[in-house]
N, C-alpha and C positions, 0 to 999 in steps of 0.2 A: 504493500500500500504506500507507503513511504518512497519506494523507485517511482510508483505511478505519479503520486504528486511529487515529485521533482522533477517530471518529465511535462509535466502539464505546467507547470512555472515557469521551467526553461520557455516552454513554448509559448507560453505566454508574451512572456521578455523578448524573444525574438519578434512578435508581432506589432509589439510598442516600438521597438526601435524603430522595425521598417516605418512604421505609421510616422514615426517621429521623425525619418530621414524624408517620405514623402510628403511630410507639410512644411520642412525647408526648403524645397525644392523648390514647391510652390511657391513659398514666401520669393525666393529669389525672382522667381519668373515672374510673380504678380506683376511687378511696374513695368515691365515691358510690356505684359501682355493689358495691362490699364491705358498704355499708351499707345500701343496699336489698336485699341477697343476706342480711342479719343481722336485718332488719326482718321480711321473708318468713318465715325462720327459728323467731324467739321469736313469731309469730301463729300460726305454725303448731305450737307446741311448748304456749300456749296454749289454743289452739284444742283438743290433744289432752287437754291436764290439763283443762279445762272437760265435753269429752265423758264424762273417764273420771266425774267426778263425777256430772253428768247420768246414764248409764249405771249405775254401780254402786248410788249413794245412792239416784238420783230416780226414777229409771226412766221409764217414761213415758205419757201417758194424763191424767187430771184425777180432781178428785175428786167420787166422785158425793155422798157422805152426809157432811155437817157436823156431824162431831159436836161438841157444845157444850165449850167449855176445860177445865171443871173435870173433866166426865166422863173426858176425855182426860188430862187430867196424874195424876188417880186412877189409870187403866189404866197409864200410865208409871211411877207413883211405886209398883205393883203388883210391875212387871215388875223394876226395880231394888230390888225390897226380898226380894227372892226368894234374893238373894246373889248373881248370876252364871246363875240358871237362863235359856238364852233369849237372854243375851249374850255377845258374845264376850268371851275370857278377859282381854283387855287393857283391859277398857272396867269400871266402876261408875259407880251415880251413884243420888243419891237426894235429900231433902229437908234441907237447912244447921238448920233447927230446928221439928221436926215438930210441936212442942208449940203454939208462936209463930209458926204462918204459915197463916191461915187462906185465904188467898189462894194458896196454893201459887207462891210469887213466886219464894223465894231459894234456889236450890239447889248442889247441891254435887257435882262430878264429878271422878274420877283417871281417868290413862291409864297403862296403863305401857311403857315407850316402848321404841321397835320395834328389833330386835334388827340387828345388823349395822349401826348409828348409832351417833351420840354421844350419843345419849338411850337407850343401851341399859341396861335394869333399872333406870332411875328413874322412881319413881313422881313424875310432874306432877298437882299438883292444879289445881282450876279453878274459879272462882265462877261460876255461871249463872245469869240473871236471865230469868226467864219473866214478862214484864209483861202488858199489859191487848192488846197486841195477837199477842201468843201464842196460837195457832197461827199467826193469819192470816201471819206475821213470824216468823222464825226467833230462838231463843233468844240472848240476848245472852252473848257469853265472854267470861271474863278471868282468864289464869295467873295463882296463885297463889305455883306453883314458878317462879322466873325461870329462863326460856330465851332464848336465841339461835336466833331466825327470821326470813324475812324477812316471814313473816304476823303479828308479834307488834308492834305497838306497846312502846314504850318504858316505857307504865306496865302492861303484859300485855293489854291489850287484843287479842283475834284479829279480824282483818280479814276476816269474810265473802263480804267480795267479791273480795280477790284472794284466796280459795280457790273461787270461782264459787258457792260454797252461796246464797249471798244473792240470785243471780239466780236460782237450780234451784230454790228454796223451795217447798213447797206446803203445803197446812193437813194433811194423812196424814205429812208427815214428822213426827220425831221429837228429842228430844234424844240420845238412840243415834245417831240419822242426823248430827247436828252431830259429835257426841265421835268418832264413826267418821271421817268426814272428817276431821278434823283430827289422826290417829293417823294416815293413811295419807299427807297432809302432810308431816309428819317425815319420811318416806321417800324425797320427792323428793330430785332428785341437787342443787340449789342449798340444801337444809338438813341432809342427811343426815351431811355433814362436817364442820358449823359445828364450833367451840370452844362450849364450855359452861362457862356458871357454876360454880362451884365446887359440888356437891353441897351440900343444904341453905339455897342461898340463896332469899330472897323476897323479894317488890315489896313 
């Protein structure tokens, strides 16, 4: 009886150990595998802000008729000179000095920023530069109003590409289609709580 239970102990102790060597093992591996379970995570959180922008902005297909720039930013500078006819209520935008721009270069756009944020009921303004490769290239941004984002460069500069516009680009988008994107932006859950500038500040 006595050989029985020392044999049944031994085995016992052999089972703890293993146990005990297989939950170090674990422990070791955990934070790798916590951080390829986080990596997975923001590609695929990514992956979904990238669709929604392709989906809502770009849609999908190619463009069949090129129309030439100027035609195009006349039909633009048409559509925002109308007051709000055509766009949504949160979006303007129109030409910085209609007089002095015969190149339709330097433009000028507000949002007014989306409700249930920290951008709620201020009006952000925005510099737009529509240069020589306008359409083929999406419109260049840059806050005016200083914000707190994590698409906003430090001298207001908007980052196209991590809001994916810059990859979903086509010559049929628009400067609505920019300003929209980036009014929908704001509402993500990593900007939507940021702190903000004190009202009235600029870069």
């Amino acid at each position: 009886r006595r050989d029985c239970a020392a044999r049944r102990a031994h085995s016992h102790d052999r089972r703890v150990v293993r146990a005990s060597r297989s939950h170090k093992s674990l422990a070791r591996l955990s934070p790798s595998v916590v951080r390829a379970g986080d990596a997975c995570s923001s590609r695929r959180r990514c992956s979904r802000e990238s669709s929604w922008v392709s989906r809502n902005m770009f849609g999908g297909g190619g463009d069949d008729v090129v129309v030439p720039r100027a035609f195009k930013l006349l039909k633009e500078l048409e559509k925002g000179e109308k007051g709000g006819t055509g766009l949504p209520p949160y979006l303007s935008y129109g030409l910085a000095d209609a007089d002095d721009d015969d190149d339709m270069a330097q433009w000028t756009g507000t949002i007014l920023g989306p409700a249930g944020t920290t951008f709620d009921m201020r009006v952000l303004e925005l510099a737009i530069l529509c240069d020589d490769t306008y359409p083929t290239k999406p419109p260049q941004l840059k806050f005016k109003t200083r914000v707190n984002a994590p698409f906003v460069k430090s001298d207001g500069t908007v980052d196209l590409k991590a809001l994916g516009i810059a990859q979903a680009w086509r010559r049929s988008n628009t400067i609505e289609d920019v300003l929209n994107g980036v009014y929908h932006a704001l509402m993500r859950p990593e900007c939507r709580r940021n702190p903000q500038p004190p009202e009235g500040s600029y870069y």
